[in-house]
C-alpha positions as a Python dict, from the first residue, in 0.01 Angstrom:
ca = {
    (1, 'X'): (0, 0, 0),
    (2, 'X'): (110, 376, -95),
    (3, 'X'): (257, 532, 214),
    (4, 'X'): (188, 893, 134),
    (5, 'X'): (-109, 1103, -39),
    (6, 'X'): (20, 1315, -362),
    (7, 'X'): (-47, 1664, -285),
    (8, 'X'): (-98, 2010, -520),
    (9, 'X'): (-82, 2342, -374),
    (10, 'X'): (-121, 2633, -633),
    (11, 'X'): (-130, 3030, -551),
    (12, 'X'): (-240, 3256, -857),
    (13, 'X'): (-284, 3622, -842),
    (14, 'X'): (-546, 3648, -1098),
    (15, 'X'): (-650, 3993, -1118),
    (16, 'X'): (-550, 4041, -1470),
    (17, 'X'): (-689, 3732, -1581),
    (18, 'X'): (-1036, 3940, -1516),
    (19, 'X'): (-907, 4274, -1613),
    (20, 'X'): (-818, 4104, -1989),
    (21, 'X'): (-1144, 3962, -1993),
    (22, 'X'): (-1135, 3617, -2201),
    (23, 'X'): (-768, 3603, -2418),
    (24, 'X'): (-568, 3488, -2124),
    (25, 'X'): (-847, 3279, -1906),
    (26, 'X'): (-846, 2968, -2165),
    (27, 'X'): (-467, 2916, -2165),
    (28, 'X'): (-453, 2928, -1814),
    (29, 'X'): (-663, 2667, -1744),
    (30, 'X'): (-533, 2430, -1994),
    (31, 'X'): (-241, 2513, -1827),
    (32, 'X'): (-362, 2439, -1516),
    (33, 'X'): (-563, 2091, -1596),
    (34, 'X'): (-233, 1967, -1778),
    (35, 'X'): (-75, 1966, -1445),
    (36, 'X'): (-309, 1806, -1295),
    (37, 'X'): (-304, 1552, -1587),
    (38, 'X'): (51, 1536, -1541),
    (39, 'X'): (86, 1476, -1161),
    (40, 'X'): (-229, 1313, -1093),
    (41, 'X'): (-257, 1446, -721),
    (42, 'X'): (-519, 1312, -467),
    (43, 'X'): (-559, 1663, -296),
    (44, 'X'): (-580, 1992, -463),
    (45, 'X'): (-577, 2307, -327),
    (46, 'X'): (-596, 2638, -527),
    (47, 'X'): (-505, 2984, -372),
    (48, 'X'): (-653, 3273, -619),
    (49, 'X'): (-584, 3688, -484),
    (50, 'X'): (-717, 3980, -639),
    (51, 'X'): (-1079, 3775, -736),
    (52, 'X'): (-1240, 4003, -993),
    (53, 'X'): (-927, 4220, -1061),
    (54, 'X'): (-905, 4611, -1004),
    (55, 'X'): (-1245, 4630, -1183),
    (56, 'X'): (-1409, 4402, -937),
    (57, 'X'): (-1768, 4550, -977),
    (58, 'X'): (-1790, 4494, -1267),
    (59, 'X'): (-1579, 4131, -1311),
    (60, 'X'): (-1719, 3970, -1006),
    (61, 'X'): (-1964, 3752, -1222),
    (62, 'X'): (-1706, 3680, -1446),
    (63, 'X'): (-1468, 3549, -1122),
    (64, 'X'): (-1742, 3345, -1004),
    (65, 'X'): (-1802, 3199, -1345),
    (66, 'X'): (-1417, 3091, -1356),
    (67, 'X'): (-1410, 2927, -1044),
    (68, 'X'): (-1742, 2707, -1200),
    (69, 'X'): (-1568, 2655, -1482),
    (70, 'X'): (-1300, 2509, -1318),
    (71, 'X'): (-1517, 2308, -1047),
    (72, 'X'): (-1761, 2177, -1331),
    (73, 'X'): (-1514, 2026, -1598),
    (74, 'X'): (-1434, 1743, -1729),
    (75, 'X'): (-1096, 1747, -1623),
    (76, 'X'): (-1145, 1800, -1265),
    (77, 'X'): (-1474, 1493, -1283),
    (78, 'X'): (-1235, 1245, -1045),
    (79, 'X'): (-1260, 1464, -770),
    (80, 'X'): (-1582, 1366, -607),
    (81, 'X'): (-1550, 1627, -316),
    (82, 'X'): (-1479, 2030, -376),
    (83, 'X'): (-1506, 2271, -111),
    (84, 'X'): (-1498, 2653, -261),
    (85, 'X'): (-1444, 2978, -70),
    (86, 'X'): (-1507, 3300, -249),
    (87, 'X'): (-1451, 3635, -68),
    (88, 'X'): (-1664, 3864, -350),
    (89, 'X'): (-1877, 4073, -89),
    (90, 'X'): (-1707, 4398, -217),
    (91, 'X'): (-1976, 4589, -55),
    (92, 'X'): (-1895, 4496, 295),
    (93, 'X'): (-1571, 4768, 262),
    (94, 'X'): (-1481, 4657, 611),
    (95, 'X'): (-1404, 4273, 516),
    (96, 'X'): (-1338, 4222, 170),
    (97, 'X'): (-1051, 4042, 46),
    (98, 'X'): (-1093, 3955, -290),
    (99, 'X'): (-947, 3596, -188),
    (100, 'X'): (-1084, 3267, -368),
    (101, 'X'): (-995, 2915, -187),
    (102, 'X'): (-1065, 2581, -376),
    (103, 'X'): (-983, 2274, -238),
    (104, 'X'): (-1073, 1901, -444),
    (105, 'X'): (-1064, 1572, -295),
    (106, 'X'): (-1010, 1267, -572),
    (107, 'X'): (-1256, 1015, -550),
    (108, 'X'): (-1006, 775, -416),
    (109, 'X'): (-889, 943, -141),
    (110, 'X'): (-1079, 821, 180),
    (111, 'X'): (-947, 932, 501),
    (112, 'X'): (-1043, 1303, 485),
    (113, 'X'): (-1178, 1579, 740),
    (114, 'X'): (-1215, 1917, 725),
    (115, 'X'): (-1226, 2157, 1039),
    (116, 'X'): (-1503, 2383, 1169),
    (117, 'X'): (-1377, 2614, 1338),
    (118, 'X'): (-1725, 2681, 1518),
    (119, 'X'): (-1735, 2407, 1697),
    (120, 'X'): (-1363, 2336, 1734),
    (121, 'X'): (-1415, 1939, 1593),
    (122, 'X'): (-1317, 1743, 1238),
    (123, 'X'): (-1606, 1674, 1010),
    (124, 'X'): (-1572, 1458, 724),
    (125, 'X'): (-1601, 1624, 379),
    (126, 'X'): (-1847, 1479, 166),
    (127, 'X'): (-2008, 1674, -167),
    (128, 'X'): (-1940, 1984, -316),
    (129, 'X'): (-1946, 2257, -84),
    (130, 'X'): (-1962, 2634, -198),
    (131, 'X'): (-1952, 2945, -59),
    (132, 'X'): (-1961, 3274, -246),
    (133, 'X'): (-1998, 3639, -174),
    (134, 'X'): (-2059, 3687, 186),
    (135, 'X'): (-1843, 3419, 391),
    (136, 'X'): (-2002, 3558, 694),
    (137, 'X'): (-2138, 3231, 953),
    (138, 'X'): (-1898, 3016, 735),
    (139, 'X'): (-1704, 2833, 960),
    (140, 'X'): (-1486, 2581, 778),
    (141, 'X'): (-1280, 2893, 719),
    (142, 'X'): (-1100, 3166, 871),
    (143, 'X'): (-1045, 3520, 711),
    (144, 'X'): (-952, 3844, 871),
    (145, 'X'): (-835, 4149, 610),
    (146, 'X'): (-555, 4318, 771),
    (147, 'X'): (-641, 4572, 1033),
    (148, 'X'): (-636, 4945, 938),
    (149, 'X'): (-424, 5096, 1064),
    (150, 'X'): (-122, 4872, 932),
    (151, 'X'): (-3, 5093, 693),
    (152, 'X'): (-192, 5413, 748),
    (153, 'X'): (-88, 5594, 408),
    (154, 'X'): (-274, 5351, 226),
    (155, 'X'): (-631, 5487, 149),
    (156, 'X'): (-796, 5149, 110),
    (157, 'X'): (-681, 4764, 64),
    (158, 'X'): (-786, 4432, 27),
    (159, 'X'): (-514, 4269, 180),
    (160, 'X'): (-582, 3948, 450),
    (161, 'X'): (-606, 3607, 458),
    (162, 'X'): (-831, 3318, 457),
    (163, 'X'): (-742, 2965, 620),
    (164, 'X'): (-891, 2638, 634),
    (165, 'X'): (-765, 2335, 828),
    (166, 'X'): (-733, 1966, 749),
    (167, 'X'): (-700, 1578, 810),
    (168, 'X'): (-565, 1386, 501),
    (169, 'X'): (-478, 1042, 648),
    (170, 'X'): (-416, 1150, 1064),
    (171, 'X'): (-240, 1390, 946),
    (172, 'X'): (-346, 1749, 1037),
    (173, 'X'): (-239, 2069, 825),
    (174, 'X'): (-336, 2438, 838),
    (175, 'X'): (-372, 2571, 416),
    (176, 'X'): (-342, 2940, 446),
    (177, 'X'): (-426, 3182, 138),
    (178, 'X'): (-215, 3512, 214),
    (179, 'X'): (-210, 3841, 1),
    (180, 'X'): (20, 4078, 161),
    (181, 'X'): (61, 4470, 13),
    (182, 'X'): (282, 4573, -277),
    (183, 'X'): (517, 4876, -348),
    (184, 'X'): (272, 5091, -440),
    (185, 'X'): (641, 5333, -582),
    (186, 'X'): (968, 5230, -745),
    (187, 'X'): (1093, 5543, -612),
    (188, 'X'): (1002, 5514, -267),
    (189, 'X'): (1110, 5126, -298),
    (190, 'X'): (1446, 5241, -391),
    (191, 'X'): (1499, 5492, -72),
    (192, 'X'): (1636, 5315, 170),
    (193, 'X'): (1737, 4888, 219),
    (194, 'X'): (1478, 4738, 343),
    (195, 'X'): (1219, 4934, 190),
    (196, 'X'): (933, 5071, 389),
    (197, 'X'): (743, 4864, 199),
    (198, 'X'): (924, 4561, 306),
    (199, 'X'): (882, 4647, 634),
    (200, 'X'): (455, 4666, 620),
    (201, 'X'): (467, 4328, 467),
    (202, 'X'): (694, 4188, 710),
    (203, 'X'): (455, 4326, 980),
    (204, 'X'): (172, 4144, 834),
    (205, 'X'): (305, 3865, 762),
    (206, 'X'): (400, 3807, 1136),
    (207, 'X'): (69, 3899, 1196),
    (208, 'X'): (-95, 3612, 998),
    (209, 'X'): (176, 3314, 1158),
    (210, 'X'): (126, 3500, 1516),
    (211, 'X'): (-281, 3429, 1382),
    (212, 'X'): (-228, 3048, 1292),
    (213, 'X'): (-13, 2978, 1595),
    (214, 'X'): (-220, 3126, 1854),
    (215, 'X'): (-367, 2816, 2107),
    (216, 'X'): (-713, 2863, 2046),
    (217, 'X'): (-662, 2612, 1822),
    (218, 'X'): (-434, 2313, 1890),
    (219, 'X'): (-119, 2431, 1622),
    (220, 'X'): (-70, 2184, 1307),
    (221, 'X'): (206, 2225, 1027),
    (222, 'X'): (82, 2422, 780),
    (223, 'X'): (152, 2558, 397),
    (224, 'X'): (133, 2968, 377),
    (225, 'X'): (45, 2989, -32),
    (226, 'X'): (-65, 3343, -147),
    (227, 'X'): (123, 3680, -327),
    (228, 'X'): (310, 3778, -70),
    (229, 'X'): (454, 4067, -286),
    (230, 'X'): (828, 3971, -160),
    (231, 'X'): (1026, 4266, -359),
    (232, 'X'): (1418, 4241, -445),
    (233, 'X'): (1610, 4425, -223),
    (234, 'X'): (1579, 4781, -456),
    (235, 'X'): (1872, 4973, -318),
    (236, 'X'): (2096, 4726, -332),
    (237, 'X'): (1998, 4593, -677),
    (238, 'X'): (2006, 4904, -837),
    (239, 'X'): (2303, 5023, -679),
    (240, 'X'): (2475, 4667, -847),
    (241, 'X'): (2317, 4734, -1148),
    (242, 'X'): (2435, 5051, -1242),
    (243, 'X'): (2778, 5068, -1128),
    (244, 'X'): (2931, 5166, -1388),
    (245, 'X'): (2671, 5429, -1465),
    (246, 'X'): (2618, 5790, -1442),
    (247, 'X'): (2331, 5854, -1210),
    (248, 'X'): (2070, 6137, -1287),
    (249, 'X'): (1788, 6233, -1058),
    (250, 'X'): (1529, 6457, -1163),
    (251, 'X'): (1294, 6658, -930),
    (252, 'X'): (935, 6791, -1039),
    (253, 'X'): (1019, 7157, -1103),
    (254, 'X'): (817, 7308, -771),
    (255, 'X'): (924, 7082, -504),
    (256, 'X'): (1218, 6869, -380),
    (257, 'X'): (1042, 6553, -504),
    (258, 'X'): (1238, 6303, -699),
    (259, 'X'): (1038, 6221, -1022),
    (260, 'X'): (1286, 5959, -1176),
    (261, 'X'): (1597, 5836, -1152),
    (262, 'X'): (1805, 5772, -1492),
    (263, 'X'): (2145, 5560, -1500),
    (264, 'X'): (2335, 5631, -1862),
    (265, 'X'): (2628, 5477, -1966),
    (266, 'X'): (2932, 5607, -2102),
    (267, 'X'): (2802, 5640, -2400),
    (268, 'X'): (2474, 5812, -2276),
    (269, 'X'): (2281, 5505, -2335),
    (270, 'X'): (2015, 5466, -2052),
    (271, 'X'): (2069, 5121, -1855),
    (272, 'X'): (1797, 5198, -1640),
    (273, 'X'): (1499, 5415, -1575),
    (274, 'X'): (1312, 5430, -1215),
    (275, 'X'): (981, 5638, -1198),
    (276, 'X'): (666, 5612, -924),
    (277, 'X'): (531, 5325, -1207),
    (278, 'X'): (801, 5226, -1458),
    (279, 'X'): (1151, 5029, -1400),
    (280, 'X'): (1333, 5003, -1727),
    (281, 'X'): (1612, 4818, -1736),
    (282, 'X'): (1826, 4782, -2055),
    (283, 'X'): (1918, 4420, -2012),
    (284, 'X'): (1602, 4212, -1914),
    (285, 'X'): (1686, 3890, -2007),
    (286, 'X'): (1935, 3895, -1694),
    (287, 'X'): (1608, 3829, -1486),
    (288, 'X'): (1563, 3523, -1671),
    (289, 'X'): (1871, 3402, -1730),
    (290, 'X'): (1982, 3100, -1545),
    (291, 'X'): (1585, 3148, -1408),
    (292, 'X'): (1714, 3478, -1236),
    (293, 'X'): (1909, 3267, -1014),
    (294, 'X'): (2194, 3552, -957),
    (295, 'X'): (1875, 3766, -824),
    (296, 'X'): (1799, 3560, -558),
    (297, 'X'): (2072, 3694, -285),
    (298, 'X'): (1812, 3987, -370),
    (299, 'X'): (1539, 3825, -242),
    (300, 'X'): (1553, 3847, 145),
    (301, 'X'): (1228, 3937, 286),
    (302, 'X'): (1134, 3565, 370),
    (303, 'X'): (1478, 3548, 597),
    (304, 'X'): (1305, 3695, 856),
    (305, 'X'): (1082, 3443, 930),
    (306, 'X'): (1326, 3177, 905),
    (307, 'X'): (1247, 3096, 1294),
    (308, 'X'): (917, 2955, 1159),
    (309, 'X'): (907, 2922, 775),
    (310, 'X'): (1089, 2793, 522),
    (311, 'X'): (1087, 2725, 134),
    (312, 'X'): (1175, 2474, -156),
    (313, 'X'): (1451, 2623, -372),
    (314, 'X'): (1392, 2844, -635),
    (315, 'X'): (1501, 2713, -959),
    (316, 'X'): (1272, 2949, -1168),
    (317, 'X'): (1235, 3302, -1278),
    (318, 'X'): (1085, 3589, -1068),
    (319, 'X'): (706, 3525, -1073),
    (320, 'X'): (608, 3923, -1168),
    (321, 'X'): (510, 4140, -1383),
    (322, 'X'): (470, 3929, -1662),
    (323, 'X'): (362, 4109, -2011),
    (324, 'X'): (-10, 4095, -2001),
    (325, 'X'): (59, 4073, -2426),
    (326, 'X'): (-23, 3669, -2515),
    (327, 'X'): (241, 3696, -2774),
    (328, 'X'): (483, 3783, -2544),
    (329, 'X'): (494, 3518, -2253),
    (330, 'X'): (844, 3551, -2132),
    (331, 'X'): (873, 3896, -2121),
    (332, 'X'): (850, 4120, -1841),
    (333, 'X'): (634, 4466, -1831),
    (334, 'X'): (874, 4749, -1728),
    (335, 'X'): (603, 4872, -1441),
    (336, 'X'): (842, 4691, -1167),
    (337, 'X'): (1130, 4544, -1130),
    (338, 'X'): (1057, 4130, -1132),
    (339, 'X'): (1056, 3941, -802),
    (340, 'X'): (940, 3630, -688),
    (341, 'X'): (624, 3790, -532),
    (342, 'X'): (401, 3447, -564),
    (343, 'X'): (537, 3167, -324),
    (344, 'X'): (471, 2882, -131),
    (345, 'X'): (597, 2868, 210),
    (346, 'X'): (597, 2607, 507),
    (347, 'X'): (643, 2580, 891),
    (348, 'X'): (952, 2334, 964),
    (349, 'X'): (691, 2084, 1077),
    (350, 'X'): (531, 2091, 753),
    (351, 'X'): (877, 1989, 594),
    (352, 'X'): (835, 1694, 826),
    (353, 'X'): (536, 1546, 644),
    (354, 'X'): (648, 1569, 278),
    (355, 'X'): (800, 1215, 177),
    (356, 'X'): (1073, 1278, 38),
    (357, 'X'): (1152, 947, -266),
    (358, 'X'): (1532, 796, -334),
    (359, 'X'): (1765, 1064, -476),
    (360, 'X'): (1710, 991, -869),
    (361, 'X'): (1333, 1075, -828),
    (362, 'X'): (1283, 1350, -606),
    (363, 'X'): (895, 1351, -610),
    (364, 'X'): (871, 1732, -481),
    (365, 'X'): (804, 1995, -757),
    (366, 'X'): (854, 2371, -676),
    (367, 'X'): (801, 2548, -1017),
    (368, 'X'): (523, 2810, -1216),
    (369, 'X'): (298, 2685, -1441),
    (370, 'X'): (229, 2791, -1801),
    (371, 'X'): (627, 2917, -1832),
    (372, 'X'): (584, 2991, -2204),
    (373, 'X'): (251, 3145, -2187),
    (374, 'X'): (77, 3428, -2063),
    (375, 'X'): (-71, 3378, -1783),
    (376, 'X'): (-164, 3707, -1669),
    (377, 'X'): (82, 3973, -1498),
    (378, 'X'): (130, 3690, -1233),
    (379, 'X'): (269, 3294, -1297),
    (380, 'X'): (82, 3090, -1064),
    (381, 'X'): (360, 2874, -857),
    (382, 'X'): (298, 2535, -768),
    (383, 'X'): (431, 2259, -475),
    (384, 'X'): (433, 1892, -562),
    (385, 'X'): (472, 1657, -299),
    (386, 'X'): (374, 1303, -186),
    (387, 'X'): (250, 1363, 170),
    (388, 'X'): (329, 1112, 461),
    (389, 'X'): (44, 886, 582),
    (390, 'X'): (15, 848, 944),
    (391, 'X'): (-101, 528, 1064),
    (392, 'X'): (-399, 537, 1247),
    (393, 'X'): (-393, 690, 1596),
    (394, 'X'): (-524, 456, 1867),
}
């Protein structure tokens, strides 16, 4: 008998997938079935942010008809159990999160409970279960948007979480769908190392693990899967980049405010370009080289939290901002500077439960999906892995 249950975990910021309504949506879920096809896991769980895009007024049908797309197809027929969260109450300003859960259960996988946190007890999971607009009196999930006053120069956000707790097998993990806030400036990214910015998301996102590991609930491993907006290091990366450059900054004519920054070469060409919304950098293809891999002593916002999380290794290219342009799949916009913003992070007890095969055939897949098409302004990132059983407790 199989020791271990083969397990997906996918996070997708999809907000442009509804804000380009219809050319991207059908590659992305081939995209998305073929790796189920190709896989075959027992338990799927799907982590969408930014449901219904900026224009979620107006998109918020079209969200809820992707996530019934996905739930009603062929493809997805084997799983005889679905449970589906969707946060789409934009009206209730106070609790919105724009956050979409889905979680499928193959028709061969028995030993399965899901948590209400209501009552505190396991219930098994039988049926499709869906939830969608309000997720008020819910109580097989958790959500909580950040509270206000987090970041008080932003106006208004969506930002939060939603979690939902399980037993696959005896064994007991938290699945935790995080969107944490972005750089809303290159400029302002690029002031000081770490970046303000840096610093709100790293306040949040101790928030959230502070959240899952408080005692009202008995603590379980758990997966944190979401956009967590993790930025490179901007100083620092810019200051590498243009060494060798002559370094402009221009201020708006009135006031002492810096309105871009402009490194030329010798030769006047411009290697790079910084403004509130635009990071143009001459040589691209250096954040895809190699997967970006020479980027990644960049990427140090998840160190903090290496008390309590921790990560598969990286081996592909930052996640964002991906052209939005179908033609051009491996391209970055010039908006931002590319990071690995979309990840999929574990406590060390998590690490614990993923069987790990002989050395030839690893079994655990960290990767995106849909590398060599557009997939919207995000790739989603995935985690393969075969998940221990436990016998049964006596």
């Amino acid at each position: 008998m199989e020791m271990y249950t083969d397990v997906l975990l996918v996070t997708a910021n999809v907000g442009s997938l509804f804000d380009n309504v219809g050319e991207i949506e059908g590659d992305w879920l081939r995209e998305f079935f073929k790796t189920v096809h190709m896989y075959k896991p027992r338990f799927v769980a799907l982590h969408f942010q930014e449901v219904g895009g900026k224009d979620y007024m107006m998109n918020m049908g079209h969200a809820e008809n992707f996530f019934w797309t996905i739930e009603s197809s062929s493809e997805m027929a084997d799983f005889d159990r679905v449970c589906v969260y969707v946060d789409s109450h934009f009206k209730a300003v106070d609790s919105f999160t724009a956050l979409g859960s889905m979680y499928f259960i193959h028709k061969s996988l028995k030993n399965i409970q899901q948590y209400d946190f209501n009552v505190k007890e396991f219930k098994a999971v039988s049926g499709h279960n869906k939830y969608v607009g309000s997720l008020e009196g819910v109580t097989t999930m958790e959500k909580e948007k950040f509270p206000k006053n987090f970041w008080p120069d932003f106006k208004w956000s969506r930002k939060g979480y939603m979690r939902t707790r399980w037993i696959i097998h005896n064994q007991g993990l938290d699945l935790v769908n995080v969107h944490l806030f972005h750089d809303a400036s290159n400029l302002i990214a690029c002031n000081a190392s770490p970046s303000e910015y840096s610093a709100n998301r790293k306040k949040a996102l101790r928030y959230v693990i502070n959240r899952i590991k408080d005692n009202s609930y008995s603590p379980l491993p758990f997966f944190l899967f979401g956009d967590f907006n993790f930025r490179l290091d901007t100083l620092s990366l810019v200051q590498n980049l243009s060494m060798s450059a002559d370094i402009q900054t221009v201020k708006k004519d009135c006031s002492n405010e810096v309105e871009k920054i402009i490194c030329e070469e010798k030769d006047h060409q411009v290697l790079l370009q910084i403004e509130t919304k635009l990071f143009a950098y001459l040589h691209q293809a250096a954040f895809r080289e190699n997967n970006g891999k020479e980027l990644l002593k960049y990427d140090k916002e998840s160190s903090a939290f290496h008390d309590v999380i921790t990560e598969e290794d990286i081996r592909f290219p930052p996640s964002y901002p991906y052209s939005e342009d179908y033609t051009k799949p491996t391209q970055y916009m010039n908006t931002r500077c590319p990071a690995w913003c979309d990840r999929i992070l574990m406590s060390h007890g998590a690490v614990d439960i993923i069987h790990r095969r002989e050395e030839s055939e690893s079994g655990v897949v960290y990767n995106t999906l849909g590398s060599d098409i557009c997939m919207g302004d995000h790739k989603p990132v995935f985690l393969f892995f075969p998940l221990k059983k436990i016998a049964h407790r006596h």
